[in-house]
N, C-alpha and C positions, 0 to 999 in steps of 0.2 A: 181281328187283325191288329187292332191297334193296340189290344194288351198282350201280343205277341212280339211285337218290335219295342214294347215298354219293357218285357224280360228280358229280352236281347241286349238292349244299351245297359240293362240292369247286369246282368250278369259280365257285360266286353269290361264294365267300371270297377267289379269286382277283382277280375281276374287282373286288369289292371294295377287295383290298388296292393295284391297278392304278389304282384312281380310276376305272374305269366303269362302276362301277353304285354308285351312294351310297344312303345305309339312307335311311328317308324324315325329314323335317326334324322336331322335336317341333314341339308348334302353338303359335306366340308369343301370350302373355299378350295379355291383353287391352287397350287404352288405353286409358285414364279417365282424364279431368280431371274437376277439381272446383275449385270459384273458393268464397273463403272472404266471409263478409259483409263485413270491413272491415281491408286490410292482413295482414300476417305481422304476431303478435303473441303473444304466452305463451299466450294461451286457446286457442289452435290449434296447440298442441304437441303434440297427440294422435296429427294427421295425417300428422307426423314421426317418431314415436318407431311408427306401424304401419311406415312405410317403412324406417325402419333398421332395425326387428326380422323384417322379414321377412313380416309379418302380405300384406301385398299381394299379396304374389311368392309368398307358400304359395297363395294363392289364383288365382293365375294371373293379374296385374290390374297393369297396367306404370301406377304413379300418379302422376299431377303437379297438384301444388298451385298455386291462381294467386290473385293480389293480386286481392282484389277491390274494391267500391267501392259497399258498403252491399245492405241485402237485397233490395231492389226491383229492381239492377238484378241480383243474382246472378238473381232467378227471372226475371227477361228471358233472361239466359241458359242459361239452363239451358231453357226453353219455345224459344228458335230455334236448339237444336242446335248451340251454341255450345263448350257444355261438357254434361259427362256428368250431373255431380251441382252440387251447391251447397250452402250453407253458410248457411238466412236463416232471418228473423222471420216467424212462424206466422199474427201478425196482417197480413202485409203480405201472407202468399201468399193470405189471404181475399179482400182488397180483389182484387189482381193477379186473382185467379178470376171474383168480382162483376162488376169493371168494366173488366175487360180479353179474362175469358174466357180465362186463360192455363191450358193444360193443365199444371197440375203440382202433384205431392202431396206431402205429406212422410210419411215411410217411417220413420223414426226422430228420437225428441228427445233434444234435450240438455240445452237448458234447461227444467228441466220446472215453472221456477217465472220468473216476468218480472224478466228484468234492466234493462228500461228505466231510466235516472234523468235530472234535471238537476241537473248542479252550477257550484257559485259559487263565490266567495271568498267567506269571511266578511265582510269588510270592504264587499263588496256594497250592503250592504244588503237582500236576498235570504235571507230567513229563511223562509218558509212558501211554499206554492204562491200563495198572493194576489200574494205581490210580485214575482211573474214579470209580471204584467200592464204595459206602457208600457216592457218590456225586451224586447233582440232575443238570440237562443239562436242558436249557430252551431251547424251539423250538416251530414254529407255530404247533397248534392239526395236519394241516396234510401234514407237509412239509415231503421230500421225508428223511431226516438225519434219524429221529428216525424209519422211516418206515424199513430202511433199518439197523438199527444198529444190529439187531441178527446176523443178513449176518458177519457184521465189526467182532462183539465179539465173535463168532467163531472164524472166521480168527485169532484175534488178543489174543486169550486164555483166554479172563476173562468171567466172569458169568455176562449176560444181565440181570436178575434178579435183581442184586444188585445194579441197576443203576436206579436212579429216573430222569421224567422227568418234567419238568414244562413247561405251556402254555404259549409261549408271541407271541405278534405281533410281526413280522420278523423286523418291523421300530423300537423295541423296544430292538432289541437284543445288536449294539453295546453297546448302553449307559449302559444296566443289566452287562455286561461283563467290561467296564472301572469301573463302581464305584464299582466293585466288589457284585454285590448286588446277583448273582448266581454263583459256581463255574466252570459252565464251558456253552457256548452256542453252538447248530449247527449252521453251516456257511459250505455253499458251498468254497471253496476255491476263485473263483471270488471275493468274499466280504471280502476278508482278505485283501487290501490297506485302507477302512474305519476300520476294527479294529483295524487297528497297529496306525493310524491314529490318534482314540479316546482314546486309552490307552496312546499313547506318554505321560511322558518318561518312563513307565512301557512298558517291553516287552511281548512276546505273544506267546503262545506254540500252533501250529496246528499235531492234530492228524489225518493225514488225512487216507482215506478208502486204499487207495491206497497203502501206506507204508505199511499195512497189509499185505500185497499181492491182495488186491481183484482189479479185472479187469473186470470191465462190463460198458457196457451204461450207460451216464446221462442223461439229457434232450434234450427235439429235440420236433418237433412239431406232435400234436396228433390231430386225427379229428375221428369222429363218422363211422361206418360202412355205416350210411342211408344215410351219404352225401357223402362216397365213390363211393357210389353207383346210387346215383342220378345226382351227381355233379362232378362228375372222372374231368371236366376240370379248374371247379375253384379251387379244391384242387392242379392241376397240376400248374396253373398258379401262386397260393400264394405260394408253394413253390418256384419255381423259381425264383420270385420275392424279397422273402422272404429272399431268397440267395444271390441275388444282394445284395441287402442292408447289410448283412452282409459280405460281401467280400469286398465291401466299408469300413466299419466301423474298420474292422480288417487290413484290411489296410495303414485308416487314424485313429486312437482311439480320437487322440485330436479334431478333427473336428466333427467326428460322434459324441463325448457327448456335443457340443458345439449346435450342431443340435438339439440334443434330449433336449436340455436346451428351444428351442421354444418353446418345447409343455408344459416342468415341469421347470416352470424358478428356483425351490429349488434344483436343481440339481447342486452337485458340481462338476464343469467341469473335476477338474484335477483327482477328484475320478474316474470320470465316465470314463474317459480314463485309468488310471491305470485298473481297471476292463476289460476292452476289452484286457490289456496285456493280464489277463490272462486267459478270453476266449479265446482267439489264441492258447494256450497253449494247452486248452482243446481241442479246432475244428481241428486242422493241425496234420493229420496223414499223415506222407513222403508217396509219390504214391497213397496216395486217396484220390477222390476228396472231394471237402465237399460237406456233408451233407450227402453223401452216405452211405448206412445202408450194413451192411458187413455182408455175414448168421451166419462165424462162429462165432463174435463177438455180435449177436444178440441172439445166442443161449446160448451164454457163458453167456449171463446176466442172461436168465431165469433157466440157472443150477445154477446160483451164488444166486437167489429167492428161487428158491425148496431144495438146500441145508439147507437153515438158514427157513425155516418156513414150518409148515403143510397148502397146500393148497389144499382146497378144490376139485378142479379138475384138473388137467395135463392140461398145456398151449404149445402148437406148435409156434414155433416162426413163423407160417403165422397166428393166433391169435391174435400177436400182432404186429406184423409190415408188414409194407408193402413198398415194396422196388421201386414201379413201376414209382416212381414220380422224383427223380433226377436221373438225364442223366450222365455216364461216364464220 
């Protein structure tokens, strides 16, 4: 027996080393895209510094990052299969659920405090949220700012009515805003080191969501129900991963956007760390962890939705999120 199973390995090594019989293939990583809310830009060096550290590829997960074009339409894609994950506004995937009925949750935050703002020039004349009123506000069609300004203009007393907005590309807004060509753009708060930057030596008024009083989730990462459900481990795994990389980056901000410089060499290093300042700002809540989705703060976002719009049907904060993927 035993000089029978000695010809057998004898012969499997031959045919082997002949080329016919090949071992079997390891099993290819897995493909995930993910599209980010708004361009390549320092706030989204995280997504970079997982990929060239390896955090992806440990996890089996071949990742490719894509330009996106605001958060409305990342969770369009990300709800028709377009792309794996996404990168949007917590209050826009309410509304997308209410009045659209879009299956998709978010699985982890990042901004776990609201970077909405609008900002001006000083010179404006644009001091308080009143005098946004008989002014037009440029913004991508479906970034999360204007989705969510009824919510703001509530909060902050003036009439959403009286406020016009214009379409631009999000790569287009500092420049509309220094040469004064609109009176006033949205800008997450993250992107305020490039405006103050472009406007130098004009200074810059931000009116952010916050200062209102409003208190709800920003962006964080969103996936589809069907690949919740098929794929509960690659969703678990790119967050995790997902979150290395960003606890790196907030970490090191100068190195993380020096990183992300590999993949987009027009990236300005010292913007793109300024930016990760102040996602820190955003992600770092004292006693919790990141990324962790909190009920009552997840709730407070979809009352701070249904206060400021009619929607279509009552959204459950287990409709929109889902808590199951980072760990305490």
């Amino acid at each position: 027996m035993v000089s029978i199973v000695r010809r057998t390995v004898l012969v499997a090594a031959a045919l082997v080393g002949a080329g016919l019989l090949q071992p079997a293939p390891l099993a290819a990583a897995e493909k995930v895209k993910i599209v980010t809310d708004a361009g390549f830009l320092g706030r989204h060096a995280y997504f970079f510094v997982a990929i060239d550290k390896g955090y992806y590829k440990a996890a089996d997960l071949d990742v490719e990052v894509l330009r996106g074009q605001g958060s409305a339409d990342a969770i369009k894609q990300v709800a028709s299969g377009n792309v794996t994950f996404g990168f949007a506004d917590a209050g826009s995937l309410v509304l997308a659920r209410a009045n659209e009925g879009l299956p998709v949750r978010m699985v982890a935050i990042v901004y776990a405090k609201p970077p909405h703002a609008i900002y001006a020039l000083a010179d404006s004349g644009i001091r308080t949220p009143k005098d946004l009123e008989g002014r037009k506000i440029a913004n991508p069609a479906g970034g999360a700012i204007p989705k969510m300004f009824p919510a703001y203009a509530k909060a902050a007393g003036i009439d959403a009515s009286k406020v016009g907005w214009v379409v631009a590309s999000s790569e287009s807004l500092p420049g509309l805003l220094a040469l004064g060509r609109v009176d006033a753009i949205g800008q997450f708060t993250v992107g305020a080191p490039r405006l103050e930057k472009d406007a130098a030596p004009k200074s810059v008024v931000e009116l952010s969501y916050a200062d209102a009083g409003l208190d709800f989730y920003g962006n964080g990462l969103v996936v589809s129900e069907s690949t919740l459900a098929a794929k509960p481990a690659v969703v678990e795994a790119f967050v995790a991963a997902t979150l290395k990389g960003l606890r790196d980056a907030l970490a090191d901000p100068k190195a993380a956007a020096e990183t992300m410089r590999k993949f987009h060499r027009e990236l300005d290093a010292d913007l793109g760390a300024a930016e990760l300042v102040k996602v820190k700002a955003l992600a770092d809540v004292p006693g919790v962890p990141l990324g962790i989705i909190q009920p009552k703060q997840a709730q407070a976002t979809i009352d701070v939705v249904a206060g400021a719009f009619d929607m279509k049907s009552q959204v459950r904060s287990e409709d929109v999120f889902d808590a199951r993927f980072v760990k305490p």
